[in-house]
Structure formats: structure tokens, C-alpha cells
N, C-alpha and C positions, 0 to 999 in steps of 0.2 A: 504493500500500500504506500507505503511513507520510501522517496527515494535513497533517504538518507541509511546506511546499512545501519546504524548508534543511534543509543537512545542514550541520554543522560542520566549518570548512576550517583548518586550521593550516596556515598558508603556511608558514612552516622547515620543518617536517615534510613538507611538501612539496618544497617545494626541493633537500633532501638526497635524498628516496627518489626523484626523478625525474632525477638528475644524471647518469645512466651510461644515460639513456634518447633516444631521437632528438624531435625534435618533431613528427612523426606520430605516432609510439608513445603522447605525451604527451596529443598530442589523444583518441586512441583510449580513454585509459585514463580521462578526464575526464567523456566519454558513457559510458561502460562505468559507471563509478562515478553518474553523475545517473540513469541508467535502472535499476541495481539500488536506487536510495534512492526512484526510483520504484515499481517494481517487485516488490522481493525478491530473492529472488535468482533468479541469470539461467539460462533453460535454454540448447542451442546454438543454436537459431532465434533465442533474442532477441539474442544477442549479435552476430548478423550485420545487423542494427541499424543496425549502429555503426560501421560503412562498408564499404566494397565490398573491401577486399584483407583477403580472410577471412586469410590468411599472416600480417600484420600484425597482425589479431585475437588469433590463438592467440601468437602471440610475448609480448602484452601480458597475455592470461587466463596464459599461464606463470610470467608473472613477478609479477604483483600478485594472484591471487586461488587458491582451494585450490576443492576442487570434493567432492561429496556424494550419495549416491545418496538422492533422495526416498521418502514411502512408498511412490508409485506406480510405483517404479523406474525415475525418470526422471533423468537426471543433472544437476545441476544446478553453478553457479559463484557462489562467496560472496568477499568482501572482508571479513576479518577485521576490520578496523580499523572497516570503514563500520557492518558491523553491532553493532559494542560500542558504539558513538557511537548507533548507534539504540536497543539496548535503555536504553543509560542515560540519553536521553530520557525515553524510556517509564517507565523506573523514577520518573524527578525527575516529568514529568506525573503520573504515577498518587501520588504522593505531597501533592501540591499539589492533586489533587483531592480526596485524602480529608481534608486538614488544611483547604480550603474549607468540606467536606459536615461537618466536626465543629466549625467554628467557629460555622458557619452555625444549628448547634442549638442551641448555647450560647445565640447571641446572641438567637434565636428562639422559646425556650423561656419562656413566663410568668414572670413573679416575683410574689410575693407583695407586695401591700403595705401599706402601716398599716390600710386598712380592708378586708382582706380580698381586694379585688377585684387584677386582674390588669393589666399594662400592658408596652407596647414600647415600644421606643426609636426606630423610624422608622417614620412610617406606609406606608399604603398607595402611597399617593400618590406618594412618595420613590422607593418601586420603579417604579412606572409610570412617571414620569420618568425614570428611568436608562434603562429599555429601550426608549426611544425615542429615533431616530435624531435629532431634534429638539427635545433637551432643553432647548436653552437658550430656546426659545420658552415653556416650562411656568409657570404664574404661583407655583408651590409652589415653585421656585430663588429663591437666595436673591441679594442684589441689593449688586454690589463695584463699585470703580471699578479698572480696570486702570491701570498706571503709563504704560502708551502713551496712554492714551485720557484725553480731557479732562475735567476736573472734572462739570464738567454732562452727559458723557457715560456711564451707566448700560449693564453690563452684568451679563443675567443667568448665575448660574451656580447649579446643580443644588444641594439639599440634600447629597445624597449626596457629590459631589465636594469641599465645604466642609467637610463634616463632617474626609473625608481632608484638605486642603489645610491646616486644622490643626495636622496630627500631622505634615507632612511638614516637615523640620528647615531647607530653605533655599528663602526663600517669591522666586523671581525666574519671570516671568514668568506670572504666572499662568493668561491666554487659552490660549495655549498648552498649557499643563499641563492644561487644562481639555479641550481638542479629545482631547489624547493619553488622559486618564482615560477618553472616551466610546470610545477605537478600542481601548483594554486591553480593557474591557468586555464590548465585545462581542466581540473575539478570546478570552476566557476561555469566556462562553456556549457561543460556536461549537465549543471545542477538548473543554469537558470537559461541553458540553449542562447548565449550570447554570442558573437561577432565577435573577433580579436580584439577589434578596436575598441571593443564598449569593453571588454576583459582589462585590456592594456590601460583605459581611462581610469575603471574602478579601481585597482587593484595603484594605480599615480593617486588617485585624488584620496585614498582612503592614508597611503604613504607619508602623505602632506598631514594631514590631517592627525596624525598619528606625533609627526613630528614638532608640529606645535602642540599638542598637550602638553599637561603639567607633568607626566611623567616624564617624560624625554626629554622636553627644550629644562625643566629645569629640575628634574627627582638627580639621584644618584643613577651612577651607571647599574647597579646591581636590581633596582628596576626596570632596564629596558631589555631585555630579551636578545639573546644574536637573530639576526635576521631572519633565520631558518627555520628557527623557532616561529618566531611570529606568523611565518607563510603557513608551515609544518599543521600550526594550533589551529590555524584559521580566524587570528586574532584581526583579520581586515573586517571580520565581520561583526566585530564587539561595537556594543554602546559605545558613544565615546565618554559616555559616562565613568567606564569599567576605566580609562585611562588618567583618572584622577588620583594624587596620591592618595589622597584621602582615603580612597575606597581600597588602596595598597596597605596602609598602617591601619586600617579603621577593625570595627567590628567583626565577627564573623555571619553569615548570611540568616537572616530571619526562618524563625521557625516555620514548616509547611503546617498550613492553617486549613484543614479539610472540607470548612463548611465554606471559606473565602474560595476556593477551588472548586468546588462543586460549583455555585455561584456564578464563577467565571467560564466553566465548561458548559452547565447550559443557561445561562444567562444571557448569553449571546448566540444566534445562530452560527682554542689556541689564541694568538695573539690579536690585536686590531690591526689592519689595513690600514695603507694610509692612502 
């Protein structure tokens, strides 16, 4: 159902709601929970699934999930918790793809200039080389030395990825950073069916944006992530809330509130480079 293969796991929040449960029960509830984030939610055939002592099924569907008649009046088994965590995926996805699809216009959009005529800021070429799995072969990458690799040792790396590697605030390892930039890429493509160039914009303007936080332009280095990291986590796609140090030194995350959750599920329909 859901494209994403991961669901979000808080291990505390686990630990505490599975403490008064046996370790069958715990197993049971682990597939129950991978095959509704598979799935959806579960009818009674799918839930027998999920092992052979249907007894110990229905003990686990009692106690961790609530249940729904569909249109087709077929009865069906939800996980509150699983599915808030999916729709607010969904919500952070579908936001990130329209702050892509509008940056991507901006940036793509003619400008005027002294003599009239129209011009961009990457060519053609720049795209073509991102979307290929092979980019670092492209003669239009632009040409660094890595801090691993030796003087006389020449590697390439893509326009598009220098361009970011720029704007990113802590320059250590670059190769690296370089692999991870191609596998964001094209995990964005795949996830939200983008163009290189709307890819190549979000993945700059989220860079920038990253870069003036308070964490980066002014926290400690020991806050900002090596770059690999940050593509690797899929931290382009964070609040920029989450990039406050505040929210780095602060608290630990609010307790999950069941009946606010309910509510809201149906409430609504090595070294630095230089």
C-alpha cells in the first residue's frame, strides 16, 4: 500500500506498551503491525497470516488494534498509532513535493536580461548527468581532488552535486557525499516521479536552507552531520523546525496521547575538505 518499504519505530514507546505482553504475543503483534504498513488495514483472513494459533491472534488484535466496518461491509483491523505515523508521512511527502514542483518553477522560469534575450542557470547537460546512474563518468562534472585520494589523483564529480556541495556548511568527505547525493536523487525521482531538474532544485534549495539554520551557520560542528549523513537520513526532508538548536539541546519528544491520535486519524478524512 504505502511506497515507503519503513514505518517508524520508537523503541521506548515500544518497550513500555509491550511490557505486560508475553513474547509470542510480541512476535505476533510485530507481523500484524509490518503487514498492515504493508497492507492497510487488515481484514480476518489477512490477519491469520500471522501464525497458526489464531487464539493468540485475536488476544493481540484485542489489545493493540480497534476494528471498522469498510464500504463494502467488510470488517476490517487498524493500528491507530501505525496509521497517524503513515498519514503524516504522507502529509511531510506531499509537502516536499509541492515545495520541489514550486521551487523547480522558480528556478526554471526565464529571466530577462540586459539585452533582452532569456537565460538559465544549468544546462541541459547538468540534468542529463544527474539522471544517470553513471554520472561520475560525464565529461560536463566538474573535476576535485578528494582528501583520500592522491594529488595526481583526479576525481570527477557532477555539476549539479558541486553546485550543492557548496552550500553544504561542513565540507568532510566528499566521495562519499557524492555517491549519497546520486542515491537521494534518485530515491526523490522514484518516490515523488520528479524530473532531474525539479530533483537537482529541491535537493539546492533544501541545501541552502539547511545552511542558514541555526544549526549550521551558527550551532557547533558536532551538530551538523557529514554530508552523507544528511542525504543517507533523508534529512532534506525535515521540518526546518527539527534544524533549531533548541530542538538539538531541548527536551525529549512528547508522550503518544491515544485519544489526540484517534482524533486526528478520523477527525479528518575522516578529515574536512577544503
Amino acid at each position: 500500500m504505502d511506497k515507503t518499504p519503513w514505518f517508524p519505530f520508537y523503541a521506548d514507546d515500544f518497550l513500555v506498551g509491550t511490557m505486560d505482553m508475553s513474547d509470542a504475543e510480541v512476535g505476533i503483534y510485530i507481523r500484524l503491525l509490518a503487514l498492515e504498513w504493508a497492507k492497510g488495514p487488515l481484514t480476518e483472513h489477512q490477519t491469520h497470516q500471522c501464525g497458526r494459533k489464531r487464539a493468540l491472534i485475536r488476544t493481540v488484535i484485542d489489545l493493540k488494534f480497534d476494528s471498522y466496518v469498510d464500504d463494502v461491509g467488510q470488517k476490517r483491523y487498524i493500528n491507530l498509532r501505525l496509521e497517524n505515523e503513515r498519514k503524516l508521512m504522507e502529509q511531510k511527502r506531499k509537502r516536499k513535493a509541492e515545495a520541489g514542483t514550486k521551487g523547480a518553477r522558480s528556478r526554471w522560469q526565464p529571466h530577462d536580461s540586459a539585452n533582452g534575450n532569456t537565460t538559465t542557470t544549468t544546462t541541459t547537460r547538468d540534468i542529463e548527468e544527474e539522471s544517470s546512474s553513471n554520472s561520475l563518468d560525464q565529461t560536463s562534472g566538474l573535476t576535485d581532488s578528494d582528501s583520500d585520494q592522491s594529488k595526481s589523483s583526479k576525481f570527477k564529480y557532477s555539476k549539479a552535486f558541486s553546485e550543492w556541495w557548496e552550500h553544504y556548511p561542513r565540507k568532510v568527505s566528499k566521495k562519499a557525499a557524492h555517491e549519497a547525493y546520486k542515491r537521494a536523487g534518485a530515491r526523490l525521482r522514484s518516490e515523488h516521479d520528479w524530473t532531474s531538474k525539479q530533483t537537482i532544485d529541491f535537493l539546492l534549495s533544501r541545501v541552502k536552507a539547511f545552511a542558514a539554520s541555526p544549526m549550521a551557520s551558527r550551532g557547533d560542528r558536532q551538530f551538523i552531520p557529514h554530508p552523507a549523513t544528511w542525504l543517507n537520513g533523508g534529512r532534506y526532508d525535515d521540518d526546518e523546525s527539527e534544524w533549531d538548536l533548541a530542538n538539538q539541546e531541548g527536551s525529549s519528544p512528547k508522550p503518544f496521547d491515544l485519544k489526540a491520535e484517534m482524533a486526528k486519524a478520523f477527525g479528518e478524512d575522516g578529515a574536512d575538505d577544503q
